[in-house]
Chimera marker file (.cmm) of the C-alpha trace (Angstrom):
<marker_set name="trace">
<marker id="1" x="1.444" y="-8.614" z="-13.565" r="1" g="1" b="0" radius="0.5"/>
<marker id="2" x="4.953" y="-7.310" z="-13.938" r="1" g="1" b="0" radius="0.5"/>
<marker id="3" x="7.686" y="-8.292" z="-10.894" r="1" g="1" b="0" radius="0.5"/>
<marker id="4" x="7.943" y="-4.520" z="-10.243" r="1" g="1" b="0" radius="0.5"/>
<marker id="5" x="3.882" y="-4.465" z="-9.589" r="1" g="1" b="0" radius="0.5"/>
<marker id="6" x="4.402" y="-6.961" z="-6.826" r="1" g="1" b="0" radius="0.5"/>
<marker id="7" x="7.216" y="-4.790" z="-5.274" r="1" g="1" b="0" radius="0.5"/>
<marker id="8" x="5.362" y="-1.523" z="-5.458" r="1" g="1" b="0" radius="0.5"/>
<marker id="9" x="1.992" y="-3.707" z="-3.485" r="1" g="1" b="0" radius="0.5"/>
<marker id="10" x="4.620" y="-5.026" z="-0.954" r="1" g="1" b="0" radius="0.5"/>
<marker id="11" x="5.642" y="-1.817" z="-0.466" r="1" g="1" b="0" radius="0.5"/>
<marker id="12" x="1.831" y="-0.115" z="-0.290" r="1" g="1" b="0" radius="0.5"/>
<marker id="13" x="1.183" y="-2.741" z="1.960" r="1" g="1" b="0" radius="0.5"/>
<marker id="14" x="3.653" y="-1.883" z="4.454" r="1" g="1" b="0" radius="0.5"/>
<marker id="15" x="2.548" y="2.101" z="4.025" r="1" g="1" b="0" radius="0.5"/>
<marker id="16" x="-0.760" y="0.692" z="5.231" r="1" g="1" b="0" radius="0.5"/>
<marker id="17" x="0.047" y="-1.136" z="7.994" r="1" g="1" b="0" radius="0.5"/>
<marker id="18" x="1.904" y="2.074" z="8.929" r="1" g="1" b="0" radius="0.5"/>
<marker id="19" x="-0.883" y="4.262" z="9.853" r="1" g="1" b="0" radius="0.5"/>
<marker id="20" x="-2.747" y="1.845" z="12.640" r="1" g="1" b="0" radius="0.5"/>
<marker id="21" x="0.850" y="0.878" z="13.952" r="1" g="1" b="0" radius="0.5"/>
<marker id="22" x="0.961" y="-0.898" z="16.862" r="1" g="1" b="0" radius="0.5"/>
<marker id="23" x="-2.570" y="-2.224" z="15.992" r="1" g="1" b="0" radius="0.5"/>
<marker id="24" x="-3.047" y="-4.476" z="12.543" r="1" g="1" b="0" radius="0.5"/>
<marker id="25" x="-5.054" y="-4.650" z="10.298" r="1" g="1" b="0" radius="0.5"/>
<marker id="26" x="-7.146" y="-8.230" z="9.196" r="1" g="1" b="0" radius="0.5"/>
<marker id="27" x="-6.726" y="-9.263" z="5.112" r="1" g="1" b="0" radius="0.5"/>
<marker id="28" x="-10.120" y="-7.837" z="3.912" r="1" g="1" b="0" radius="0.5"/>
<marker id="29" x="-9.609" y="-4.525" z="5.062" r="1" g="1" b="0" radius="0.5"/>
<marker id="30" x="-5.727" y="-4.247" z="3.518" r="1" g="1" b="0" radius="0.5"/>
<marker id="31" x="-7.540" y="-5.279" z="0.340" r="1" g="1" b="0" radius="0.5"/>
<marker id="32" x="-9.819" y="-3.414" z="0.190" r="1" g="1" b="0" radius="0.5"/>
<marker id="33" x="-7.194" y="-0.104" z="1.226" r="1" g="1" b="0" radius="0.5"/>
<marker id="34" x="-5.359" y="-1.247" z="-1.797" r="1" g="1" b="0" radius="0.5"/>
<marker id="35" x="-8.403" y="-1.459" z="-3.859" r="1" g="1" b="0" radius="0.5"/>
<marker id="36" x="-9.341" y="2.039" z="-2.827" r="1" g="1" b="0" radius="0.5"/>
<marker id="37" x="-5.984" y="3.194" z="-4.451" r="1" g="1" b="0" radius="0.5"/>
<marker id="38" x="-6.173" y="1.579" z="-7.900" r="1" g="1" b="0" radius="0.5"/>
<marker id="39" x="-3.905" y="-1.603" z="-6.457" r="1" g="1" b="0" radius="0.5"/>
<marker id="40" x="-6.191" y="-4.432" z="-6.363" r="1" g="1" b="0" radius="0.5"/>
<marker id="41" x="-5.123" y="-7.646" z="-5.924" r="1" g="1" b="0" radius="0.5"/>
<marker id="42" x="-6.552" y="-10.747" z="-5.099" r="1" g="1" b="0" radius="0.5"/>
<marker id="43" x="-6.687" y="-12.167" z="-1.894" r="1" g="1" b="0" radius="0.5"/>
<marker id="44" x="-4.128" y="-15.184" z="-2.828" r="1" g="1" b="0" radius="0.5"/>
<marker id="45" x="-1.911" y="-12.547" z="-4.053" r="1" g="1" b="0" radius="0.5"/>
<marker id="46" x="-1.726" y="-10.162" z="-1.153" r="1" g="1" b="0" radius="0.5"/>
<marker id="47" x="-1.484" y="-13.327" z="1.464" r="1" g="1" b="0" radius="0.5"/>
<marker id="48" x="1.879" y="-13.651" z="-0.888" r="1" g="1" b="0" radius="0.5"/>
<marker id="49" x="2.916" y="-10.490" z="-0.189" r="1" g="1" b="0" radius="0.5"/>
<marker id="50" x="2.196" y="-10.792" z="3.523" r="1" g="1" b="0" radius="0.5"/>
<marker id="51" x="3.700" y="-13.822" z="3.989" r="1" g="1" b="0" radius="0.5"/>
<marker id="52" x="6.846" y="-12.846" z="2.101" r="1" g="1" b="0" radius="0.5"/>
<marker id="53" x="6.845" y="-9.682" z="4.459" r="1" g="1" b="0" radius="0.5"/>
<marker id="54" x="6.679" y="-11.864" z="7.306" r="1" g="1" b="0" radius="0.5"/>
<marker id="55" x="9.870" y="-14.037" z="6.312" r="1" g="1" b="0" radius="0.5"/>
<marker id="56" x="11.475" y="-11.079" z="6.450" r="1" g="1" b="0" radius="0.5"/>
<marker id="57" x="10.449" y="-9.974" z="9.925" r="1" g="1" b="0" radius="0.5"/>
<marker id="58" x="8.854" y="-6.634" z="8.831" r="1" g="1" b="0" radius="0.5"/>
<marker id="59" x="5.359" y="-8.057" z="9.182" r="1" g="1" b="0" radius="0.5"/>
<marker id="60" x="3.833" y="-10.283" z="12.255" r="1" g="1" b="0" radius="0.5"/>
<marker id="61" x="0.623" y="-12.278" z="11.468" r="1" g="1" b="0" radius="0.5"/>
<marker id="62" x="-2.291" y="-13.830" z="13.234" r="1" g="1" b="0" radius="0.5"/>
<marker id="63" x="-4.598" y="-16.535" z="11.865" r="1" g="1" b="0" radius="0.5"/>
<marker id="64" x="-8.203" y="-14.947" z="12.697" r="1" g="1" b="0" radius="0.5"/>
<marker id="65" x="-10.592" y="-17.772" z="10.831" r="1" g="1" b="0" radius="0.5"/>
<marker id="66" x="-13.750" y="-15.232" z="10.666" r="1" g="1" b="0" radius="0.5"/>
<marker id="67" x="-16.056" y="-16.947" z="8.458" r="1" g="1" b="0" radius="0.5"/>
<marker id="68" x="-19.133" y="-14.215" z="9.439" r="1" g="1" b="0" radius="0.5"/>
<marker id="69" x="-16.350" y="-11.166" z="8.908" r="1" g="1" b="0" radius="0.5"/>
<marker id="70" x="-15.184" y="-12.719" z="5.993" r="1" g="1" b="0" radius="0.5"/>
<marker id="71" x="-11.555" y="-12.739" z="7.563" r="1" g="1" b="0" radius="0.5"/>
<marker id="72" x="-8.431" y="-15.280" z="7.192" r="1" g="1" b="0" radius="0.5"/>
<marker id="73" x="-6.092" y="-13.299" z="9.377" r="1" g="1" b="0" radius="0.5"/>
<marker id="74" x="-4.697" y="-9.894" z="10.645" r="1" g="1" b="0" radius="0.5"/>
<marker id="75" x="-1.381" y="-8.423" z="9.812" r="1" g="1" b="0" radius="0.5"/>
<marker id="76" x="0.973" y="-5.788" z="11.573" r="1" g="1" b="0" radius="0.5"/>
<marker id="77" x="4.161" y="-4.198" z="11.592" r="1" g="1" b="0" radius="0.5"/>
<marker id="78" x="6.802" y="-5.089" z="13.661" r="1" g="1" b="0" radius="0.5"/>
<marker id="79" x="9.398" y="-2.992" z="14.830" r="1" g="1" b="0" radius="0.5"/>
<marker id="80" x="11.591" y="-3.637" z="11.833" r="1" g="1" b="0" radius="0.5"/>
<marker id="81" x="8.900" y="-2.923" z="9.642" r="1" g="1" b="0" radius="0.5"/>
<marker id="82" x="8.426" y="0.254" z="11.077" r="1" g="1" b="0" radius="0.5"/>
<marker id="83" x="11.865" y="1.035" z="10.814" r="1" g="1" b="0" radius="0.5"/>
<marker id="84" x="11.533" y="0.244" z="6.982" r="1" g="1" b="0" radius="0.5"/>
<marker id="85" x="8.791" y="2.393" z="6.664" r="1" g="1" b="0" radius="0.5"/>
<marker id="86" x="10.364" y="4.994" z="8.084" r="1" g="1" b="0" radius="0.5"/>
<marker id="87" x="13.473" y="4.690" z="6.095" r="1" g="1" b="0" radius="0.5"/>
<marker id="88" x="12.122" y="4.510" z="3.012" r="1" g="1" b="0" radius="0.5"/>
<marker id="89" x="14.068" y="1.635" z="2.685" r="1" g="1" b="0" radius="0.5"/>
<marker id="90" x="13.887" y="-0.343" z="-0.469" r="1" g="1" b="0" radius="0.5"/>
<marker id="91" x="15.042" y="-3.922" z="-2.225" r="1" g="1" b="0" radius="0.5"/>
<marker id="92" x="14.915" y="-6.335" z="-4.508" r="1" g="1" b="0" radius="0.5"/>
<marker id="93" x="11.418" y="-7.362" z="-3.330" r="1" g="1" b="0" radius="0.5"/>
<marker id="94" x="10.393" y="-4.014" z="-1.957" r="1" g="1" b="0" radius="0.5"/>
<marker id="95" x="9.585" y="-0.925" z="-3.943" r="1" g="1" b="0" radius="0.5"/>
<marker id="96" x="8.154" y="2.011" z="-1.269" r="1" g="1" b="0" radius="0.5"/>
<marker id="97" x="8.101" y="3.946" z="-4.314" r="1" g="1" b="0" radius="0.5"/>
<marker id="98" x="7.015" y="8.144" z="-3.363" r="1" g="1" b="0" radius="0.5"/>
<link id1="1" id2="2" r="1" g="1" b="0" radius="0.2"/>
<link id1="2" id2="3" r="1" g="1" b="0" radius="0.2"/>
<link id1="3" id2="4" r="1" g="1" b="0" radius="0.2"/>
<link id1="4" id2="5" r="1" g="1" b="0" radius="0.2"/>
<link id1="5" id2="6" r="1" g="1" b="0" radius="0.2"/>
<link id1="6" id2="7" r="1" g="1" b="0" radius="0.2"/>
<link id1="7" id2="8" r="1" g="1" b="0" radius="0.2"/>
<link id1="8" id2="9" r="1" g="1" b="0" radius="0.2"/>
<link id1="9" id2="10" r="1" g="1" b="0" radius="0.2"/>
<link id1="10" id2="11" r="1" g="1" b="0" radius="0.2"/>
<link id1="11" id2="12" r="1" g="1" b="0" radius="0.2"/>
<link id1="12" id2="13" r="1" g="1" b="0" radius="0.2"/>
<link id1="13" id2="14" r="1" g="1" b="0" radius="0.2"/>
<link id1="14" id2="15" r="1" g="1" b="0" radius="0.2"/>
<link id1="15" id2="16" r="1" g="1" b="0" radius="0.2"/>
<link id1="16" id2="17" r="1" g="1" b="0" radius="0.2"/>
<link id1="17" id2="18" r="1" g="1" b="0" radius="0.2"/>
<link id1="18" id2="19" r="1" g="1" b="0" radius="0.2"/>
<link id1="19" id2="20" r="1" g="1" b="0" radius="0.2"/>
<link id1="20" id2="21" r="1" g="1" b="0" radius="0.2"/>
<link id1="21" id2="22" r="1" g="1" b="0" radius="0.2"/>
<link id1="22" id2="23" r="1" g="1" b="0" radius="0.2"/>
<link id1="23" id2="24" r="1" g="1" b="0" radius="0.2"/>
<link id1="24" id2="25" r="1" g="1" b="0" radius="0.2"/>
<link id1="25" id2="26" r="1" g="1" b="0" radius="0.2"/>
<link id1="26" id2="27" r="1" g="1" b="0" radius="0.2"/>
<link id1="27" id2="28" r="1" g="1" b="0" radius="0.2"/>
<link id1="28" id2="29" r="1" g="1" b="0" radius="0.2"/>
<link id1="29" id2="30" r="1" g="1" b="0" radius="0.2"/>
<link id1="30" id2="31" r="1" g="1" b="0" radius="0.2"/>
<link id1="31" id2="32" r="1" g="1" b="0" radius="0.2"/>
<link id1="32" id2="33" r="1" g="1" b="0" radius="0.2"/>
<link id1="33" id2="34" r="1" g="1" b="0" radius="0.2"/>
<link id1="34" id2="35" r="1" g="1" b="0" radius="0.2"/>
<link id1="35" id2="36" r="1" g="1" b="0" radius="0.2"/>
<link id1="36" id2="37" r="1" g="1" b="0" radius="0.2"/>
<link id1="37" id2="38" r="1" g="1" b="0" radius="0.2"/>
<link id1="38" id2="39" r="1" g="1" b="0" radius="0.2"/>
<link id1="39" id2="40" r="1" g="1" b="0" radius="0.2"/>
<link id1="40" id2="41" r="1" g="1" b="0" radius="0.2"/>
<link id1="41" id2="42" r="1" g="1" b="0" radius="0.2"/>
<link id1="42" id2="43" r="1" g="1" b="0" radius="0.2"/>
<link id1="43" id2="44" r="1" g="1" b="0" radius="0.2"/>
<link id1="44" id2="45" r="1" g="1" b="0" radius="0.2"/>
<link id1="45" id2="46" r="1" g="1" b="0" radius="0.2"/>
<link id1="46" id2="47" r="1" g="1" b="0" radius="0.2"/>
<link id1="47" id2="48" r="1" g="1" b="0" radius="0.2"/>
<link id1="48" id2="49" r="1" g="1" b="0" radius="0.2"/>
<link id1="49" id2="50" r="1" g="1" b="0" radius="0.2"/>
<link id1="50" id2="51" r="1" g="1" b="0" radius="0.2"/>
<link id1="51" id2="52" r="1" g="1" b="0" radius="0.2"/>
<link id1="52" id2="53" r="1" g="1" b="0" radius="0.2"/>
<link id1="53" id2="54" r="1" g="1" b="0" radius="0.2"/>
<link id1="54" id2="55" r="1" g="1" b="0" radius="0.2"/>
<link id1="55" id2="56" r="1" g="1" b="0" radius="0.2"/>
<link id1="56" id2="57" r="1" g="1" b="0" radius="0.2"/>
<link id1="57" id2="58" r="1" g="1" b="0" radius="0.2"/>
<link id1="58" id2="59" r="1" g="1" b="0" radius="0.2"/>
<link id1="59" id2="60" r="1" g="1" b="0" radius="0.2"/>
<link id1="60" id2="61" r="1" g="1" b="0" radius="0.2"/>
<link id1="61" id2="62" r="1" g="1" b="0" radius="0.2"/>
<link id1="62" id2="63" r="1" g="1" b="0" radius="0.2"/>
<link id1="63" id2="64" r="1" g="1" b="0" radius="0.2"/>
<link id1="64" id2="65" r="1" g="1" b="0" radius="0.2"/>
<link id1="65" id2="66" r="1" g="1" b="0" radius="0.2"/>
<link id1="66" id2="67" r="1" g="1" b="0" radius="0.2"/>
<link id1="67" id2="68" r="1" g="1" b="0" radius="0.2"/>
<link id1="68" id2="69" r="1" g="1" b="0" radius="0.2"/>
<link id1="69" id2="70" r="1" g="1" b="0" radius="0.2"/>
<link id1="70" id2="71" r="1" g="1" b="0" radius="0.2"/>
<link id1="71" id2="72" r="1" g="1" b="0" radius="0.2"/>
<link id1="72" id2="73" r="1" g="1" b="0" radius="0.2"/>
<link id1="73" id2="74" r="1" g="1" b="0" radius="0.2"/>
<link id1="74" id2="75" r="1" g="1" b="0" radius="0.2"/>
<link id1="75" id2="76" r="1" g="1" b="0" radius="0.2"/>
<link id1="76" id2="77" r="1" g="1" b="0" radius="0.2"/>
<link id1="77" id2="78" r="1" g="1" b="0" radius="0.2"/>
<link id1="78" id2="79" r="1" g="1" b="0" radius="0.2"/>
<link id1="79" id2="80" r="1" g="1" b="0" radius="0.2"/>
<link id1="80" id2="81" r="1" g="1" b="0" radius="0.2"/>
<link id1="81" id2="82" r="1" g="1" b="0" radius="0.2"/>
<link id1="82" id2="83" r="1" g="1" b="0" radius="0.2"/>
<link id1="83" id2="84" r="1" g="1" b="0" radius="0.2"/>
<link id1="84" id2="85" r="1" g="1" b="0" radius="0.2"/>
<link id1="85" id2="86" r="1" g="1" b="0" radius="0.2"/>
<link id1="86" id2="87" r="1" g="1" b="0" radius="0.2"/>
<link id1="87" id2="88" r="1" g="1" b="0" radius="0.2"/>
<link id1="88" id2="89" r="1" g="1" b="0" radius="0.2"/>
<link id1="89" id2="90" r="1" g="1" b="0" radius="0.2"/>
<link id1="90" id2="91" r="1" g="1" b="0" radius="0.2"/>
<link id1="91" id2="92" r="1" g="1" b="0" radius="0.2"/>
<link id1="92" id2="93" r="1" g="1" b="0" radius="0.2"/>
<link id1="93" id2="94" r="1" g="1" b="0" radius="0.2"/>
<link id1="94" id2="95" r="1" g="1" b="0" radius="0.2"/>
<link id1="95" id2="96" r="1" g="1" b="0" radius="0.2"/>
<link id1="96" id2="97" r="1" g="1" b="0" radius="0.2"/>
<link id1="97" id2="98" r="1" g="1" b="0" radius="0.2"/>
</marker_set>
């Protein structure tokens, strides 16, 4: 998948985790919200792009462990994340495209 792929799921990502803000959301259902919109990915690559948007402070995540649920962990926004979102912000690893 093209560098500029990743970006533009980093950014969907983000757009996701928008909508329940403060609450998160836990790893199965953000992929299967990107799924929904033609983005699949699979689950090693979206961890990725969490955990890259968690070195940068815009993301805050929780280990869950939910074997029954089928769940690794739970990811939110933080403030700064909001603030991206809000922005529209973009950059070299972050595409919010439209």
């Amino acid at each position: 998948m093209p560098r500029h792929d990743y970006r533009i799921q980093r950014g969907r990502i983000l757009k996701v985790l928008y909508k329940p803000y403060p609450e998160g959301l836990s790893d199965r259902v953000i992929s299967l919200t990107l799924n929904d919109i033609r983005m699949a990915a699979s689950a090693g690559v979206i961890k990725g792009h969490v955990s890259y948007l968690a070195e940068r402070r815009l993301v805050a995540v929780e280990n869950v462990q939910d074997m029954e649920l089928e769940i690794d962990y739970t990811a939110r926004l933080t403030a700064a994340g909001v603030d991206f979102v809000e922005k529209d912000a973009s950059d070299d690893g972050i595409d919010m495209g439209v």
